[in-house]
C-alpha positions as CSV (number, residue, x, y, z in Angstrom):
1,X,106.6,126.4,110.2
2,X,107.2,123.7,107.5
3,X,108.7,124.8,104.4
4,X,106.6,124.4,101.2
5,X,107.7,123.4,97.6
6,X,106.2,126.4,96.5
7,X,108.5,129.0,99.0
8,X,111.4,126.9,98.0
9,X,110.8,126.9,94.1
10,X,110.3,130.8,94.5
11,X,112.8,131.8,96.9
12,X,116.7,133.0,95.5
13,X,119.3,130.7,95.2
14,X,121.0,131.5,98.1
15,X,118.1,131.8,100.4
16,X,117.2,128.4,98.2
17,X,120.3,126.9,99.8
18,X,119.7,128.2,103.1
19,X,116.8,126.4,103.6
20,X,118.3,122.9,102.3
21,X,120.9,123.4,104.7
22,X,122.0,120.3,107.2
23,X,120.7,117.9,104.5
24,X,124.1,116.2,103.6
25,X,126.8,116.4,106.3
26,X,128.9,119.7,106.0
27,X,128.3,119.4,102.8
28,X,126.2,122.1,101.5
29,X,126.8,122.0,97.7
30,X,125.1,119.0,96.6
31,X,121.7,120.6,97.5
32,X,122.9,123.8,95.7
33,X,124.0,122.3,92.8
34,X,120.1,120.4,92.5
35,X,118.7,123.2,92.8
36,X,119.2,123.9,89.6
37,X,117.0,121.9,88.6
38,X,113.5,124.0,89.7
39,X,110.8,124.0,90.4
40,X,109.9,121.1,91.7
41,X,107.0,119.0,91.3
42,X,107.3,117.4,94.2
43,X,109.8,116.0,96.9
44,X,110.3,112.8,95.2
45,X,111.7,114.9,92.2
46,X,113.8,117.3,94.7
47,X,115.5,113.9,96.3
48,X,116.5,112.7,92.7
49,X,117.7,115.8,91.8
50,X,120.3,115.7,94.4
51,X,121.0,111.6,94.2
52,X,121.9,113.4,90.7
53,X,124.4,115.8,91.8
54,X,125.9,113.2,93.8
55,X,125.8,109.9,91.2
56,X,128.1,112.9,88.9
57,X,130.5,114.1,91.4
58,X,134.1,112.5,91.0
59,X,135.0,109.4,93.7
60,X,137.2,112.3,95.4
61,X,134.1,114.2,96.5
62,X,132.1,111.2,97.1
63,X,134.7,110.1,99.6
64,X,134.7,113.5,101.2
65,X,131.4,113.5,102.0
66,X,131.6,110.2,103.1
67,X,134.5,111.3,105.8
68,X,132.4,114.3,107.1
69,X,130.1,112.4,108.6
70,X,131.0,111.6,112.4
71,X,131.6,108.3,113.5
72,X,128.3,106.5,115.3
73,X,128.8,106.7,119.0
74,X,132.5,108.0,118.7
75,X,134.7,110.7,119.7
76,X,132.0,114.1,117.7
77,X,129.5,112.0,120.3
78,X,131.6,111.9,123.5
79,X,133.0,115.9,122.6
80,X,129.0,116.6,122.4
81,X,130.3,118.4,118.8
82,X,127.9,116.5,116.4
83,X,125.6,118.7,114.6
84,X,122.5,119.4,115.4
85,X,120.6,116.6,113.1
86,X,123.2,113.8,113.7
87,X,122.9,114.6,117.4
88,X,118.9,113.8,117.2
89,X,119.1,110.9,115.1
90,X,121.9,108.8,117.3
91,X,119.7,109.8,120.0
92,X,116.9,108.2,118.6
93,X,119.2,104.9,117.7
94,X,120.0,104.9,121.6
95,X,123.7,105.8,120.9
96,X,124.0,108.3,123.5
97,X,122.8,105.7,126.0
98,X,125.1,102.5,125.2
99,X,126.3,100.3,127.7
100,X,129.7,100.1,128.0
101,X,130.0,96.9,126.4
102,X,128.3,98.3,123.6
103,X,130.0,101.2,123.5
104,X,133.2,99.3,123.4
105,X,132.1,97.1,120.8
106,X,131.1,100.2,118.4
107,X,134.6,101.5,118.8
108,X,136.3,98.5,118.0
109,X,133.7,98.4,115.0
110,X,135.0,102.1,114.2
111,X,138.2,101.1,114.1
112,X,138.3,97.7,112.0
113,X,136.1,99.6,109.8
114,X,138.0,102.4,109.1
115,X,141.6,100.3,108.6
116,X,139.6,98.3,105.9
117,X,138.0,101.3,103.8
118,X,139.5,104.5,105.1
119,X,136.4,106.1,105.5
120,X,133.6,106.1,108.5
121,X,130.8,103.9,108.9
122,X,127.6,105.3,107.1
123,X,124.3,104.0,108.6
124,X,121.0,106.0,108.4
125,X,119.7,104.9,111.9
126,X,116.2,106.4,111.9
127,X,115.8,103.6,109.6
128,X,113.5,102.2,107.1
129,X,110.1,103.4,109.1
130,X,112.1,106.8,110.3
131,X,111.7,105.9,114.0
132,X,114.9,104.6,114.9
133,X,116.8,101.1,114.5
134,X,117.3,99.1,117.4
135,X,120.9,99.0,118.7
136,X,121.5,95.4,118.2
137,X,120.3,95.4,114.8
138,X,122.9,98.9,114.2
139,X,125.7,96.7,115.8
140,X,124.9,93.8,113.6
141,X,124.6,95.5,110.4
142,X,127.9,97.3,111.3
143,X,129.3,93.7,111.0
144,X,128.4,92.7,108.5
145,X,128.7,95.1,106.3
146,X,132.7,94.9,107.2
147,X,132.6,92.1,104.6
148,X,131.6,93.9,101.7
149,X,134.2,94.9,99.1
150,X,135.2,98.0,99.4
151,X,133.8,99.8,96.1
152,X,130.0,98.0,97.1
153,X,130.6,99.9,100.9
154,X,131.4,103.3,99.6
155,X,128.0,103.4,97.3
156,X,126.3,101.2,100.4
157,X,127.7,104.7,102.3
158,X,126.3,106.7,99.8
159,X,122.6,105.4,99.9
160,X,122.3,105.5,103.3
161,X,123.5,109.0,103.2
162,X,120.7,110.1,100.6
163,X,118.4,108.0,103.0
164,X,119.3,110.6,105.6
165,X,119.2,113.4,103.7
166,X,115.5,111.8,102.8
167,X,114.3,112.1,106.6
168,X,115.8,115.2,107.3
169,X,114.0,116.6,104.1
170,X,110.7,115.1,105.5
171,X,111.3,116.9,108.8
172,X,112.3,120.4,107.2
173,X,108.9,120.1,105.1
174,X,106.9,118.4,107.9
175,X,106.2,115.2,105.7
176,X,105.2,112.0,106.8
177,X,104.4,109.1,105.0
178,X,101.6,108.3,106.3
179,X,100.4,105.9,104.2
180,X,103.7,104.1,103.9
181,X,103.7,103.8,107.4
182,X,100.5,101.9,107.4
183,X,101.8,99.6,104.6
184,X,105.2,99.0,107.0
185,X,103.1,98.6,110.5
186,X,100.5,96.1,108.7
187,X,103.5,93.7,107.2
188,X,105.5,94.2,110.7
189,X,102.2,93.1,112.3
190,X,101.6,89.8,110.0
191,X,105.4,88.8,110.0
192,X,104.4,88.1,113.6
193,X,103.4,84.8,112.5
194,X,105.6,82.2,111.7
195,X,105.7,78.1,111.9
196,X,107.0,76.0,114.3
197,X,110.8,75.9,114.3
198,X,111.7,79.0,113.1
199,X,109.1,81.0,115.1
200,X,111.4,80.4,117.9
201,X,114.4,81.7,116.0
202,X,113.0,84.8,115.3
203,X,112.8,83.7,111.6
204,X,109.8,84.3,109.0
205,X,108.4,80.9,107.4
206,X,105.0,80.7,106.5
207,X,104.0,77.8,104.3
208,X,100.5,76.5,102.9
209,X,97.5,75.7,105.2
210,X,99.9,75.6,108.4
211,X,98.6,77.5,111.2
212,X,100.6,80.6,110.9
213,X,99.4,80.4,107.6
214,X,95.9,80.3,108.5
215,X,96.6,83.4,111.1
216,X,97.6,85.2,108.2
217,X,94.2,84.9,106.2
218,X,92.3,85.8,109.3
219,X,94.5,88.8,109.8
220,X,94.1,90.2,106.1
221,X,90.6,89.2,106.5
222,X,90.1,91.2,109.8
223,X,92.6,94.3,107.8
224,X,90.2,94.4,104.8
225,X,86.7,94.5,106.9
226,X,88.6,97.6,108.7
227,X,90.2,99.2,105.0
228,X,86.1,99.5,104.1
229,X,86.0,96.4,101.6
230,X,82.1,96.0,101.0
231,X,82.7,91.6,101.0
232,X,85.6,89.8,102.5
233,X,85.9,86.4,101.9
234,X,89.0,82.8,101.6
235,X,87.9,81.4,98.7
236,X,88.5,77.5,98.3
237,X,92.2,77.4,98.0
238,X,92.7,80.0,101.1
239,X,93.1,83.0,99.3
240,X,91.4,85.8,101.0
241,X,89.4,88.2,98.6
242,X,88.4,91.9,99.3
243,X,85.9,93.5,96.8
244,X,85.0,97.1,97.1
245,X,82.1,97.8,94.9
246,X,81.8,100.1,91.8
247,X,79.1,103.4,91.5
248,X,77.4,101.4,89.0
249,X,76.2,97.4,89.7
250,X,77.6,95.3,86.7
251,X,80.3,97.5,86.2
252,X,84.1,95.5,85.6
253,X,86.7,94.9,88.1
254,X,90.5,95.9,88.2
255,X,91.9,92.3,89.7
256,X,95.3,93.2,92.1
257,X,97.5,91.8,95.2
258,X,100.1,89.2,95.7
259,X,100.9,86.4,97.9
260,X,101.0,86.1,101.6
261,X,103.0,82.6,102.1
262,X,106.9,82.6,102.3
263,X,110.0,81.0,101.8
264,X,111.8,79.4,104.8
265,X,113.4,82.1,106.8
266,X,112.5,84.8,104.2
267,X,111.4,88.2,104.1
268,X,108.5,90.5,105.4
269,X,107.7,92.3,102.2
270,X,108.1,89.8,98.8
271,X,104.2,89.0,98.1
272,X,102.7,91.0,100.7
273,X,103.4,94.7,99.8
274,X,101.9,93.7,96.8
275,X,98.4,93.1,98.9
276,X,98.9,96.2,101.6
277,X,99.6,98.7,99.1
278,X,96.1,98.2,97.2
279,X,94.3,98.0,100.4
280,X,95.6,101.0,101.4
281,X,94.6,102.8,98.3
282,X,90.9,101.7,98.8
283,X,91.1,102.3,102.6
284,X,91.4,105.6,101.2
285,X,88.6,106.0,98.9
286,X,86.1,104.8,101.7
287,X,87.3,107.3,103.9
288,X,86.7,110.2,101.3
289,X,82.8,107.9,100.3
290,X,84.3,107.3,96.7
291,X,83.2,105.0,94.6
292,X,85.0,104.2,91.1
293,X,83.2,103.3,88.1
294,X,84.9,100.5,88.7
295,X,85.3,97.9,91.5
296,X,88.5,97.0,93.0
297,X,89.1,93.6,94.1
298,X,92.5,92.6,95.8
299,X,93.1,89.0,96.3
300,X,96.0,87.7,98.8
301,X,97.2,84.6,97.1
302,X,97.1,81.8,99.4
303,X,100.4,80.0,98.1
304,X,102.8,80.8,95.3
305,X,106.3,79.9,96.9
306,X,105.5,75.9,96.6
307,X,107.3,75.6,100.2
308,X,105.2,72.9,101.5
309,X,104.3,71.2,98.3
310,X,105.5,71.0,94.8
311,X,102.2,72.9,93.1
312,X,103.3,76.1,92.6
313,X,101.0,79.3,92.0
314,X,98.0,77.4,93.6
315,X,96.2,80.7,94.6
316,X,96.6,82.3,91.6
317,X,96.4,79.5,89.2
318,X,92.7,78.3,90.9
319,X,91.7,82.0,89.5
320,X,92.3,81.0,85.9
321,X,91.0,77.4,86.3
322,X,94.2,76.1,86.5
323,X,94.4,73.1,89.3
324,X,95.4,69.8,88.9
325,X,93.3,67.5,90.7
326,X,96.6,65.2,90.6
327,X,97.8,67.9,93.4
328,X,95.4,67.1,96.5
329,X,97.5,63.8,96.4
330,X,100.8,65.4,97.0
331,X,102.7,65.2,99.8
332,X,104.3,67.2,102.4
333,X,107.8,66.2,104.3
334,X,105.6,65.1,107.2
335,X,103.4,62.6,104.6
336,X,100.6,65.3,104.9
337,X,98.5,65.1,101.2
338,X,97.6,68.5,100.1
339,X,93.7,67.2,100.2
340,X,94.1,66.3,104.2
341,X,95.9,70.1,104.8
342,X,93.1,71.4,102.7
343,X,89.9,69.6,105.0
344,X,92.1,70.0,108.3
345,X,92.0,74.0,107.1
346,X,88.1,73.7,106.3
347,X,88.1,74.1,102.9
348,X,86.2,72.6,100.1
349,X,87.5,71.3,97.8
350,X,84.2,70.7,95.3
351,X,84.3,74.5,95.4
352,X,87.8,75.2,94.1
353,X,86.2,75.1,90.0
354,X,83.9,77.6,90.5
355,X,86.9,80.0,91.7
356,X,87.9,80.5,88.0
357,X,87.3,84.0,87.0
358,X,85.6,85.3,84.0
359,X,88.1,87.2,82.4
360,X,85.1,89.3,80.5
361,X,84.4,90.6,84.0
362,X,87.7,92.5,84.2
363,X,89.6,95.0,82.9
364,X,92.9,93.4,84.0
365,X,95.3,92.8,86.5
366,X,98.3,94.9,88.2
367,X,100.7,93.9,90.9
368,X,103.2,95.8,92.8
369,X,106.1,93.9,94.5
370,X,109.7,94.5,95.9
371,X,111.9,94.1,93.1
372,X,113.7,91.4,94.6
373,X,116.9,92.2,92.8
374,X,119.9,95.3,93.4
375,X,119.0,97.4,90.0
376,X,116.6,99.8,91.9
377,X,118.6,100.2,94.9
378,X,121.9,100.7,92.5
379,X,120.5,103.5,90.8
380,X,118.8,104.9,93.8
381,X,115.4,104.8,92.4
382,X,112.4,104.4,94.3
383,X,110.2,102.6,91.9
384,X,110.6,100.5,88.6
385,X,108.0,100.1,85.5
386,X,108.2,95.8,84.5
387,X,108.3,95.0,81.0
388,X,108.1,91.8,81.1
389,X,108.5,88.5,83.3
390,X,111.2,86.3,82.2
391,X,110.4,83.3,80.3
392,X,112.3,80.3,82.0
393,X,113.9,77.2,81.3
394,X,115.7,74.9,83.8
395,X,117.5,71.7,83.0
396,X,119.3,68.7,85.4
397,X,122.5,67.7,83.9
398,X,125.5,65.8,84.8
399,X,129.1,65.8,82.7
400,X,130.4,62.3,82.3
401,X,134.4,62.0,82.1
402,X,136.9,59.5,83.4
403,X,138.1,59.5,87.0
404,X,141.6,59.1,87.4
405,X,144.4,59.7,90.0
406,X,144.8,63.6,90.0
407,X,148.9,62.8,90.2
408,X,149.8,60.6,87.9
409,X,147.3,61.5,84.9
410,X,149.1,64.1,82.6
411,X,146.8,67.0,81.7
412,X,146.8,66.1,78.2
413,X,145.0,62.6,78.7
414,X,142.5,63.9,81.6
415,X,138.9,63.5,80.9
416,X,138.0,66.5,83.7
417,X,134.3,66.3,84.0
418,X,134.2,69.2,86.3
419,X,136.4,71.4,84.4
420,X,133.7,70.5,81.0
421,X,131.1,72.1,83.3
422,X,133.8,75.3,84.3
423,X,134.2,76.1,80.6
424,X,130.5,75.8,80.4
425,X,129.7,78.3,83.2
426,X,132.0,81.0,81.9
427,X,130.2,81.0,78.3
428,X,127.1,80.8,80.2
429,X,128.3,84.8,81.4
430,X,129.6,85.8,78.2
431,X,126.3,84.7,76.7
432,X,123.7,85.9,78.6
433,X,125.7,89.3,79.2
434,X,125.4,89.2,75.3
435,X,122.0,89.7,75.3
436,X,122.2,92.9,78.3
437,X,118.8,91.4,79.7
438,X,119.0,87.8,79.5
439,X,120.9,85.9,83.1
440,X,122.2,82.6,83.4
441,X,122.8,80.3,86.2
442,X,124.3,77.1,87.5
443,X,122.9,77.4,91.0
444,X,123.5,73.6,91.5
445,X,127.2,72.2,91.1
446,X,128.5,68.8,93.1
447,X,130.7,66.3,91.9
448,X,129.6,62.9,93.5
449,X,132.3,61.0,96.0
450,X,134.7,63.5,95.0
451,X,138.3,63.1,96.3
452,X,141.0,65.7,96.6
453,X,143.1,63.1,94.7
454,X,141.2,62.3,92.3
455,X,140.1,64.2,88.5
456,X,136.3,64.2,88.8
457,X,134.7,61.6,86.2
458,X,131.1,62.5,87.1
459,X,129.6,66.5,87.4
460,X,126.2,67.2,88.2
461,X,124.9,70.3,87.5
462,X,121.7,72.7,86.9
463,X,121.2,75.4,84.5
464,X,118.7,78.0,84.9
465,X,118.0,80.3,81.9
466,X,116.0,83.5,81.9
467,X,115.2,86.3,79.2
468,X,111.9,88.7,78.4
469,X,110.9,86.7,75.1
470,X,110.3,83.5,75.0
471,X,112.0,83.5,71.3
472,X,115.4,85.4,73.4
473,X,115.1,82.7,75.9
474,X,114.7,79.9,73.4
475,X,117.6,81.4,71.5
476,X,119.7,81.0,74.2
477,X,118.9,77.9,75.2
478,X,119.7,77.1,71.8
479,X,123.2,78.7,72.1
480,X,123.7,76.9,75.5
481,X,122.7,73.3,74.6
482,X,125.3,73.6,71.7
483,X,128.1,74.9,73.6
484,X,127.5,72.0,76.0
485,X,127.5,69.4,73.5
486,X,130.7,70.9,71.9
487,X,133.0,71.2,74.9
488,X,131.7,67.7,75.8
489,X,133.0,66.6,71.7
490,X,136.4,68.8,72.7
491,X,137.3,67.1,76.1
492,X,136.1,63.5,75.1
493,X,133.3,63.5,78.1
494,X,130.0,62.9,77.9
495,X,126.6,64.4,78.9
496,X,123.1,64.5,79.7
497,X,120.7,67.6,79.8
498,X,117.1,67.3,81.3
499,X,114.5,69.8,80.6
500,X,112.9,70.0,84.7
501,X,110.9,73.3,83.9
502,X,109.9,75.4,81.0
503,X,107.9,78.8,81.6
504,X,106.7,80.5,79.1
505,X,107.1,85.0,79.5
506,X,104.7,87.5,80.2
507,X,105.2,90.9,78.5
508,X,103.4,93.6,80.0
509,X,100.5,95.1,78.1
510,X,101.3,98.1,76.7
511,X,98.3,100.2,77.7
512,X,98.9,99.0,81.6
513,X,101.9,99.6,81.2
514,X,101.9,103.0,80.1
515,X,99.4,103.5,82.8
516,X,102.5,103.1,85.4
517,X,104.3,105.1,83.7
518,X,102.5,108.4,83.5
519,X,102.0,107.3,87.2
520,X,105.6,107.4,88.2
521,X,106.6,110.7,86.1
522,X,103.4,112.2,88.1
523,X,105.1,111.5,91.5
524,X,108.5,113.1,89.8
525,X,110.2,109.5,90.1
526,X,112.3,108.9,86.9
527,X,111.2,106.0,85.0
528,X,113.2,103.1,84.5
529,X,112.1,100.7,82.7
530,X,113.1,96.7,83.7
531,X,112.3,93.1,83.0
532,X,111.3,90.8,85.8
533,X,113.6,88.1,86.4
534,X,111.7,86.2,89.0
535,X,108.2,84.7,88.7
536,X,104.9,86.3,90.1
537,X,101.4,85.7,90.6
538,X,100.8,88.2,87.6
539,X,102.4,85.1,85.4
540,X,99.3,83.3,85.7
541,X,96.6,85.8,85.3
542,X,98.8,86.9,81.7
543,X,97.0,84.0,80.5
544,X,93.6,85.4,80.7
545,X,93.4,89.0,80.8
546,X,95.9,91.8,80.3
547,X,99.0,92.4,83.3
548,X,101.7,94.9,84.2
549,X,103.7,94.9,87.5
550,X,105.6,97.9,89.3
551,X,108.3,97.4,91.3
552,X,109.5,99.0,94.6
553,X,113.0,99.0,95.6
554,X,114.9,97.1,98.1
555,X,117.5,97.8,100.9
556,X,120.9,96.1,101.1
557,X,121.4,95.1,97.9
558,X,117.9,94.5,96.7
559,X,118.1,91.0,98.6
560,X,115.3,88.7,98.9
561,X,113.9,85.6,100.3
562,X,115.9,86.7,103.4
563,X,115.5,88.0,106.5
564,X,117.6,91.4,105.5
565,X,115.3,92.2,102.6
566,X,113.3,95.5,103.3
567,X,112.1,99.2,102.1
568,X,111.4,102.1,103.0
569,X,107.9,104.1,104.2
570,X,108.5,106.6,102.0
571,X,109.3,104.3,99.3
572,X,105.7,102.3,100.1
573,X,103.9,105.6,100.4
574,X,105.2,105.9,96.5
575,X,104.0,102.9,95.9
576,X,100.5,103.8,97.2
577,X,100.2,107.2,95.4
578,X,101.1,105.6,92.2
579,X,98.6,103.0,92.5
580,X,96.1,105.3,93.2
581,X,97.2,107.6,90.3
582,X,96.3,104.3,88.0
583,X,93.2,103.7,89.7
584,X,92.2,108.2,88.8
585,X,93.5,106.9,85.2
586,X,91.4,104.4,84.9
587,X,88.4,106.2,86.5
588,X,88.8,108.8,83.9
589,X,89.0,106.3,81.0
590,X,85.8,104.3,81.8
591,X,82.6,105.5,80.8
């Protein structure tokens, strides 16, 4: 029989330990030590408790538990000595059925891997969805991840070992995340299409009004007709809308989802969890016959990324009126105007006006995506509350100096137009870390005709500048113009400084917000609290009606716009209670 939070909160310490045992490898007292912390709310709460225990042991102990795992498909496997739990999930992976060329591949792997770091190779290889990773995809990470430095591995070991621990926990209490599951099997399902020339290398691009693009509305269409959504529809633009009615006719809407287009080669889940986790949750309240006494409508933004062409936040900007009618002339790298993709896709485009939403008609607008960033997966949290998006500003800039021959020009009569734009990129850190939640970037660096000979006259270079407020981001904009224009004075160069984009921020509204919150704390997640440093969707709809976002962790490293970024089921299945905990909020706040 599966064990229950209840037998577990009520049982004695050591018979509380006994049944936690086999969760970390040999390694019993880290599920001792958290249980301190009963009773338990939940397993979300029990699973902190012990990344807790862990996050405060000394590096000594960390690298101890590290060392007692066995190596994957080495000599515990061979000797048939692994225990019991490590024996089912490398049988899962396939490990106990390589071929000899992958077998001797792994143990050369093994090897390099533990001359580098002095420890084993950690890898949870039930995986993200708890069913197993394939064997090439075990090999290649194993690779990879021999690059990383060496105090990033042993916390990458660590949260794979708490990811571990997480399945085994889900076996012992006879959880499945069933929900999550559906979230993962729905974006696996729609990351099937992809456009020409990178379908055939395996790679995710899905840009605006192509035809994998057009597969993907149908799809969401088909998904939301199944979830129970009383009308299904793509709107003018392409966006694909699901309403699901309230008790009472006339009453307001909640306004939720994401986008469903991609960057080239990118990821599964940035935009669309943000659509599958919503849909899920009203899935869920047709099966049980429950209307709200309010309606739920969960748009799939038809284009955000602005892959194909330069308008940016189309689907979500033709919501709140905002589309420029200087867009359908636009052109794509094949000389494709924006109005020719949009007949060719059967649009209309007289109808694209009367898409602009009243705001009057809704009580706001929530968004959950993948954080797109390492903080979550650093602290080992599942979920993250936004405070705010970053405001933005982005300049194009070049430093003007002398070229001259890198030999015979002394250092004290150089005119270094590169090493202007150096100086400038390490204030640009001491800066923005002033702030704690501003960043800084020159993503963008060349110097034109350079020679290896020859002190660079010309530097061309961008600066991207991010913060919560629009009066932090202004200040530091402020701070970062100034510097320029000084170390240009200093060295004798000159410069120029474009302004190429200015957004403005969107704070959270405090009562959504808080909504979150008291979400998260019910599911026994900590909170964390976190600004948004890349845009979203919910940017635009800030503008008319009220917004928060929540954010869901990511795996190696919190990458994105990649094909490595991912999450967990159990971490969508979070994702989906706590949006349905808002929508039981809000269902007891309405009349």
């Amino acid at each position: 029989m599966p064990l229950t939070l209840q037998e577990l909160n009520a049982a004695t310490p050591e018979a509380a330990a006994q049944m936690l045992d086999g969760l970390y490898e040999h390694t019993p007292w880290i599920a001792a030590q958290a249980l301190a912390a009963r009773p338990f709310g939940s397993l979300a709460a029990l699973k902190h408790a012990m990344v807790r225990v862990l996050a405060q042991a000394p590096r000594e102990a960390q690298v101890a538990l590290v060392r007692a795992h066995p190596e994957l498909a080495g000599k515990a496997m061979v000797a048939q000595t692994l225990t019991a739990e490590s024996t089912n999930e490398q049988s899962k992976a396939g490990l106990t059925q390589c071929t000899p060329e992958e077998f001797a591949r792994i143990q050369q792997l093994n090897a390099d891997y533990n001359a580098r770091f002095g420890f084993p190779f950690i890898l949870a290889v039930r995986g993200p969805r708890g069913t197993g990773l394939a064997k090439q995809e075990i090999i290649d990470t194993f690779a990879r991840r021999l690059d990383n430095p060496p105090d990033f591995e042993l916390a990458e070991a660590l949260r794979n070992i708490h990811r571990i621990a997480e399945i085994r926990l889900n076996d012992k209490f006879g959880v499945v995340p069933q929900l999550g599951n559906d979230v993962w099997d729905w974006q696996e399902k729609l990351a099937q299409h992809s456009d020409p020339g990178y379908a055939e290398k395996g790679q995710l691009t899905v840009t605006y009004l192509t035809d994998a693009h057009r597969a993907c509305a149908q799809r969401i269409s088909h998904w939301m007709h199944d979830c129970g959504f009383d009308e299904v529809e793509i709107d003018a633009v392409g966006n694909v809308v699901g309403r699901y009615h309230p008790a009472v006719a006339g009453a307001k809407y909640l306004l939720t989802g994401s986008h469903y287009d991609t960057v080239r080669n990118g990821g599964k889940y940035d935009g669309r969890l943000g659509i599958f986790v919503p849909m899920a949750s009203v899935r869920e309240l047709r099966r049980a016959g429950r209307r709200l006494p309010f309606g739920v409508e969960v748009v799939a933004f038809a284009e955000e990324e602005g892959q194909r062409y330069k308008a940016t936040f189309l689907g979500s900007g033709a919501l709140i009126g905002d589309f420029q009618p200087a867009w359908l002339e636009q052109k794509d790298a094949d000389g494709i105007t924006l109005r020719q993709a949009m007949q060719h896709a059967g649009l209309c485009i007289d109808d694209i006006p009367k898409l602009r939403r009243d705001p009057a008609r809704y009580l706001g607008f929530v968004e959950v995506h993948i954080e797109q960033g390492p903080v979550l997966n650093g602290l080992d949290l599942p979920l993250g509350i936004v405070t705010s998006i970053n405001g933005s500003a982005r300049y194009v800039c070049e430093m003007l100096g002398m070229a001259s021959h890198a030999g015979t020009t002394p250092m004290d009569q150089r005119r270094d137009a590169a090493t202007g734009v150096a100086e400038l990129a390490l204030y640009l850190e001491k800066r923005a870390a002033r702030d704690g939640d501003s960043v800084a970037t020159i993503g963008q660096l060349q110097v034109p005709s350079g020679s290896v000979n020859v002190v660079p006259g010309r530097c061309q270079f961008s600066l991207d500048l991010r913060a919560p407020t629009d009066a932090q981001r202004d200040a530091l904009v402020a701070d970062v113009l100034a510097e320029l224009a000084a170390i240009a004075a200093r060295r004798g160069l000159r410069y120029t400084a474009e302004l190429s984009m200015k957004a403005s921020a969107a704070p959270s509204s405090a009562p959504w917000q808080q909504r979150w919150e008291r979400a998260v704390q019910a599911l026994g997640v900590p909170l964390h609290r976190m600004p948004s440093g890349a845009g979203h969707d919910a940017m635009k709809l800030h503008e008319v009606m009220p917004q928060a976002m929540l954010f869901v962790r990511g795996l190696n490293g919190g990458i994105s716009h990649n094909p490595l970024e991912s999450t967990t089921s159990d971490d969508m299945q979070l994702a989906v209670d706590a949006f349905t905990h808002v929508l039981n909020q809000i269902a007891t706040e309405t009349p």
